[in-house]
VMD Tcl script that builds the backbone (N, CA, C; Angstrom):
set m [mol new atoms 243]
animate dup $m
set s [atomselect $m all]
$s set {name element resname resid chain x y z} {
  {N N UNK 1 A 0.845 -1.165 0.000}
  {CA C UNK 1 A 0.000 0.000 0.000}
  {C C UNK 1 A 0.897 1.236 0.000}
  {N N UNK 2 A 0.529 2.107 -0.828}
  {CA C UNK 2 A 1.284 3.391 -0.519}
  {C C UNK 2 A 0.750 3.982 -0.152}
  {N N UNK 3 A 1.308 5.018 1.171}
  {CA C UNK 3 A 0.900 6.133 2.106}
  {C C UNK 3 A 1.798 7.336 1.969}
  {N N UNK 4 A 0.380 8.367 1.681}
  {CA C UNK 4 A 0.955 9.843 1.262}
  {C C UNK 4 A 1.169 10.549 2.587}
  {N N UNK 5 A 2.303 10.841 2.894}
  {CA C UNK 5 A 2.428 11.745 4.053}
  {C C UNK 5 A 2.682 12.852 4.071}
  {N N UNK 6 A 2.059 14.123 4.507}
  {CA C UNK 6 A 2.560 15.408 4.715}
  {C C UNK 6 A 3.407 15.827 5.881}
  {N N UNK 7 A 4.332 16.244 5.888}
  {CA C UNK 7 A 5.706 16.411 7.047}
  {C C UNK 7 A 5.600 17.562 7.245}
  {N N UNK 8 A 6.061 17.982 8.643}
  {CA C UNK 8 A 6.014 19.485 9.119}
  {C C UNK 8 A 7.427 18.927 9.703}
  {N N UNK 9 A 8.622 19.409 8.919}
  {CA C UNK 9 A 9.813 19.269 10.112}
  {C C UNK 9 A 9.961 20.651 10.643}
  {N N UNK 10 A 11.163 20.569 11.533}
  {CA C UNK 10 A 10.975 21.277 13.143}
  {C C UNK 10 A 10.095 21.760 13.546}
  {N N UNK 11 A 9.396 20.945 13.892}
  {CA C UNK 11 A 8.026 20.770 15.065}
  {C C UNK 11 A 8.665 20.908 16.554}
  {N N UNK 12 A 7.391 21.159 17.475}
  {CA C UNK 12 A 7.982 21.057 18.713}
  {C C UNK 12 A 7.625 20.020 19.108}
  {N N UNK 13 A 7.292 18.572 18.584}
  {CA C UNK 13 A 7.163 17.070 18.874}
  {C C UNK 13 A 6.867 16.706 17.877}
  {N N UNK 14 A 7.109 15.036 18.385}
  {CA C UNK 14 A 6.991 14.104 17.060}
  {C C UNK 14 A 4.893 13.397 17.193}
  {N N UNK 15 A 4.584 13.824 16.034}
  {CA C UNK 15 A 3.303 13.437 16.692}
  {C C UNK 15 A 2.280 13.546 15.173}
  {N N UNK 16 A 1.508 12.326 15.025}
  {CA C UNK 16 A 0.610 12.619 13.695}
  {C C UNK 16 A -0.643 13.300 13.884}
  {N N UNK 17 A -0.491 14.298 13.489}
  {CA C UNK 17 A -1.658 15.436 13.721}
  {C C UNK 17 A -2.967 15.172 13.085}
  {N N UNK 18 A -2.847 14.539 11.893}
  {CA C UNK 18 A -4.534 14.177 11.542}
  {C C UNK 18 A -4.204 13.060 10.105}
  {N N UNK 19 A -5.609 12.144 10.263}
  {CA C UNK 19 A -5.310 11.191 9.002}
  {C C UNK 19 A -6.534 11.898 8.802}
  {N N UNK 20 A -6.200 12.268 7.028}
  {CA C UNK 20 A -6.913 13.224 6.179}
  {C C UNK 20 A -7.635 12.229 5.727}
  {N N UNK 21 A -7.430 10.499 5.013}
  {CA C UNK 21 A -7.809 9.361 4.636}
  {C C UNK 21 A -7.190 8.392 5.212}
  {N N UNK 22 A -7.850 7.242 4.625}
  {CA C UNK 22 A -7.243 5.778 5.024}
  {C C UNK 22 A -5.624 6.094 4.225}
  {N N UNK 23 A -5.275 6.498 2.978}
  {CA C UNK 23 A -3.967 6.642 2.884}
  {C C UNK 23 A -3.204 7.925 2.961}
  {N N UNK 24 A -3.591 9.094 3.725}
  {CA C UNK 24 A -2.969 10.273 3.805}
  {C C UNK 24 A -2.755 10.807 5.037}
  {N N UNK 25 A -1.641 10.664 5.333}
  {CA C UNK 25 A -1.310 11.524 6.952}
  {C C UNK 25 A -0.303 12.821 7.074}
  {N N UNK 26 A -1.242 13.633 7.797}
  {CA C UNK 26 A -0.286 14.484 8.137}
  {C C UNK 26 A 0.591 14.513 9.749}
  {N N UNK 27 A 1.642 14.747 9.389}
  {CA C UNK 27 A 2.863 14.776 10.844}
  {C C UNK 27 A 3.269 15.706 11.032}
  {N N UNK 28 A 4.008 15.478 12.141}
  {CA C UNK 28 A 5.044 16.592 12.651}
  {C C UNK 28 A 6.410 15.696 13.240}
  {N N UNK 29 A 7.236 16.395 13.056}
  {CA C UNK 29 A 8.576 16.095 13.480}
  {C C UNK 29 A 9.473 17.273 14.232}
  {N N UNK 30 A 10.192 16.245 15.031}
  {CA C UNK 30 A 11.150 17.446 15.560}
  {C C UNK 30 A 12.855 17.745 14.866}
  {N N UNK 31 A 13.005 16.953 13.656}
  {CA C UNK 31 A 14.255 16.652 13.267}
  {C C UNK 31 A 14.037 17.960 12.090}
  {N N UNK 32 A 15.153 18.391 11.665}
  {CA C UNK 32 A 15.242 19.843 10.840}
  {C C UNK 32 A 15.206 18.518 9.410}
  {N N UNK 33 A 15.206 18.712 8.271}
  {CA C UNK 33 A 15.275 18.385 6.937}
  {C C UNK 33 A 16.558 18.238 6.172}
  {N N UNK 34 A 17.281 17.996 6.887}
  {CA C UNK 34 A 19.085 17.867 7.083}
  {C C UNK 34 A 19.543 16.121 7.044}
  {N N UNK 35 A 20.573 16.059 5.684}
  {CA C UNK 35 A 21.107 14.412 5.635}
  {C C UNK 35 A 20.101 13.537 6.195}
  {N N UNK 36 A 18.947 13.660 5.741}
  {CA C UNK 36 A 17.797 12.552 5.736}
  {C C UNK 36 A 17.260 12.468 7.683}
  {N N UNK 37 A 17.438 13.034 7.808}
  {CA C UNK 37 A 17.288 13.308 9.809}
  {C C UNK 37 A 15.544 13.124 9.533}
  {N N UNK 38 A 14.885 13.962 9.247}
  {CA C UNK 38 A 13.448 13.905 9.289}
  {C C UNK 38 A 12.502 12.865 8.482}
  {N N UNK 39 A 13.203 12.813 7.571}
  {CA C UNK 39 A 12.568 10.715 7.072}
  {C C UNK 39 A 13.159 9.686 7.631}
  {N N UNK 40 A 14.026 9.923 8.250}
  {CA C UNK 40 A 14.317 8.790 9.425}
  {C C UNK 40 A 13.152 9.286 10.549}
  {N N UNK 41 A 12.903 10.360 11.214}
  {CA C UNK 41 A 11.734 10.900 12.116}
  {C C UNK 41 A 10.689 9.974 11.952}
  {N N UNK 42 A 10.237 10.409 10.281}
  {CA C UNK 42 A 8.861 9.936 9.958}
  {C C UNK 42 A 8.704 8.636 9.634}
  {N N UNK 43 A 9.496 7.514 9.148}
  {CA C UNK 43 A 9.693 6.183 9.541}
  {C C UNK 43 A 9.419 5.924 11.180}
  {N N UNK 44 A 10.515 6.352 11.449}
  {CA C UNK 44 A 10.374 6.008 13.238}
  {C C UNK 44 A 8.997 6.154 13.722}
  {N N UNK 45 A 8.002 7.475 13.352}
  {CA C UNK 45 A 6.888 7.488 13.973}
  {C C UNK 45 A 5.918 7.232 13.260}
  {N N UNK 46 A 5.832 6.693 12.300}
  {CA C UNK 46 A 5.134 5.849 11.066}
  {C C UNK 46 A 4.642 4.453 11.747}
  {N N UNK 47 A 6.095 4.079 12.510}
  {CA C UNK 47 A 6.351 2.245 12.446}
  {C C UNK 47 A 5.882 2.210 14.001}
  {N N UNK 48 A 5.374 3.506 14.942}
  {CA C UNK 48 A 4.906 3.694 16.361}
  {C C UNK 48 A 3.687 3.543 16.169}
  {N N UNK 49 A 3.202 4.374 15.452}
  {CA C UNK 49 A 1.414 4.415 14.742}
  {C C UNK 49 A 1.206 3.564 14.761}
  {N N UNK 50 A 1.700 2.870 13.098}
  {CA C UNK 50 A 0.961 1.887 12.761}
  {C C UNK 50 A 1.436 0.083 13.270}
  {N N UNK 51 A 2.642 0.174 14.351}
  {CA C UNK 51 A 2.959 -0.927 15.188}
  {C C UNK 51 A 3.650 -2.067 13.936}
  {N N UNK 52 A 4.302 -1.176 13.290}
  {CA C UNK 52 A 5.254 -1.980 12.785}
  {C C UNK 52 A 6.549 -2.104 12.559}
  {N N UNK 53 A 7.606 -2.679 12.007}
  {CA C UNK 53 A 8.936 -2.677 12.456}
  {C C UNK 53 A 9.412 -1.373 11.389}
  {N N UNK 54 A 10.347 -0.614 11.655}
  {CA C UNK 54 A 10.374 0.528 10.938}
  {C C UNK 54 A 11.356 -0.192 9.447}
  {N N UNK 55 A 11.962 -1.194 9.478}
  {CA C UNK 55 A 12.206 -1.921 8.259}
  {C C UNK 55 A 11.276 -2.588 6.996}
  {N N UNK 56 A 10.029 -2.059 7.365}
  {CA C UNK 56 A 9.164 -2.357 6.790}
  {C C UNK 56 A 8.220 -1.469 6.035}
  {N N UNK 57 A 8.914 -0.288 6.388}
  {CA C UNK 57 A 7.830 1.349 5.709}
  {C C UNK 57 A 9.216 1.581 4.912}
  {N N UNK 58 A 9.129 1.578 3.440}
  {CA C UNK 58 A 10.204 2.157 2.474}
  {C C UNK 58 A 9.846 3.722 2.053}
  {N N UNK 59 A 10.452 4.584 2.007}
  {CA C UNK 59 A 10.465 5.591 1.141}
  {C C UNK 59 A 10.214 5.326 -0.305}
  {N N UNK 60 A 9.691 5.739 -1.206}
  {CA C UNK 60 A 9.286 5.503 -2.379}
  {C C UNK 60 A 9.354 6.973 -3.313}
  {N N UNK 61 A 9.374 8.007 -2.691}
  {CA C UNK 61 A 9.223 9.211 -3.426}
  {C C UNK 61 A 8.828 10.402 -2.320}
  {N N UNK 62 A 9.674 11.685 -2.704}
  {CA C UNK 62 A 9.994 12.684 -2.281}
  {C C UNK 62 A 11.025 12.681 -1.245}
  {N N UNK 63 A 12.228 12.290 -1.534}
  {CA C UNK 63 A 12.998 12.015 -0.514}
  {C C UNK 63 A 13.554 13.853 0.011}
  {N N UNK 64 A 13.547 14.186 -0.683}
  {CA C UNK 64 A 14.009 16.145 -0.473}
  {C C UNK 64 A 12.761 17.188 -0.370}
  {N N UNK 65 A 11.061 16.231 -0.708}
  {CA C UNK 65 A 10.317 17.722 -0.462}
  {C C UNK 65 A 9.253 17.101 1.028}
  {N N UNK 66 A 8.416 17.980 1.061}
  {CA C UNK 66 A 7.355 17.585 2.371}
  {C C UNK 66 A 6.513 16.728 2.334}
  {N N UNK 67 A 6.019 16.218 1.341}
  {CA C UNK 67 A 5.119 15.244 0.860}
  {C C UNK 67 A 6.149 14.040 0.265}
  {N N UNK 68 A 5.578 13.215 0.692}
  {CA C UNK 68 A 6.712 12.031 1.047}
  {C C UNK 68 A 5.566 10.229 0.293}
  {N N UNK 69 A 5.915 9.805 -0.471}
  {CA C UNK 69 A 5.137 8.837 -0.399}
  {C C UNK 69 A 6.026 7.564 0.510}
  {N N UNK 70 A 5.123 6.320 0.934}
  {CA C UNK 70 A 6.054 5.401 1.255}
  {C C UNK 70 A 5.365 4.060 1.504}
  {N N UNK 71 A 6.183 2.846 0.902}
  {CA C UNK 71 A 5.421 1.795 0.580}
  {C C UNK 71 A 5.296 1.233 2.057}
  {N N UNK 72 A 4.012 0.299 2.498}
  {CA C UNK 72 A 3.868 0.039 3.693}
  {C C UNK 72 A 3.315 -1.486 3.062}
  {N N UNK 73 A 3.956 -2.626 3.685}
  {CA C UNK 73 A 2.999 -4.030 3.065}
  {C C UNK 73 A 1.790 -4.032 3.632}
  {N N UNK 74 A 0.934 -4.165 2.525}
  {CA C UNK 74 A -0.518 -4.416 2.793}
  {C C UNK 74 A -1.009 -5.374 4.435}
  {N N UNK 75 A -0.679 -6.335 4.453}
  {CA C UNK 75 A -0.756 -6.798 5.411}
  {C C UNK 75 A -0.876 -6.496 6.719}
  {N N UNK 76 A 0.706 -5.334 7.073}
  {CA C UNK 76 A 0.505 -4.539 8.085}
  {C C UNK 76 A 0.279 -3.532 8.496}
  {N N UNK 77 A -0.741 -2.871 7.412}
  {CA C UNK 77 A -1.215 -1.856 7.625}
  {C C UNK 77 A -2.165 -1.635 8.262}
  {N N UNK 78 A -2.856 -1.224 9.191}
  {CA C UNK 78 A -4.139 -1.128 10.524}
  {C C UNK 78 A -4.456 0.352 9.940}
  {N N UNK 79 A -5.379 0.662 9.902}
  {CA C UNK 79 A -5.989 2.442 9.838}
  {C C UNK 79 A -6.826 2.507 11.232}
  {N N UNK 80 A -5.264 3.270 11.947}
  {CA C UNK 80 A -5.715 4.031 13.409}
  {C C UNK 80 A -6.459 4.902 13.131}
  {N N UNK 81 A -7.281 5.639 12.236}
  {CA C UNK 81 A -8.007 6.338 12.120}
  {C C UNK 81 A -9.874 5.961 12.742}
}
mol reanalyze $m
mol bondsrecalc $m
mol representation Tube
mol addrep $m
């Protein structure tokens, strides 16, 4: 499944502020947009959400802008929403 994420880096916490759909979330991070610091963030709190191992959410596209896609296996995907 791919999941569209919207990123807010330097946030004052790490925390998903609203699922817009079953595949669109928006976040926040506290990591600046520096040598990949804040898609490592949004993995890390991707794989908290949705209770899966963070080796398992790939980046797929937008590795340099705010909107980020990223492949998640169908399987373990849950919509905490």
């Amino acid at each position: 499944m791919i999941l569209t994420v919207h990123v807010k880096p330097r946030a004052k916490s790490n925390k998903v502020i609203a699922w817009l759909d079953r595949e669109t979330v928006k976040v926040a991070v506290v990591a600046a947009p520096e040598k990949g610091r804040a898609n490592e963030a949004v993995i890390k709190l991707l794989s908290q959400e949705l209770k899966i191992a963070p080796s398992q959410i790939e980046l797929i596209r937008g590795a340099t802008t705010r909107m980020k896609q990223f492949e998640i296996p169908d399987q373990a995907f849950k919509n905490p929403a």
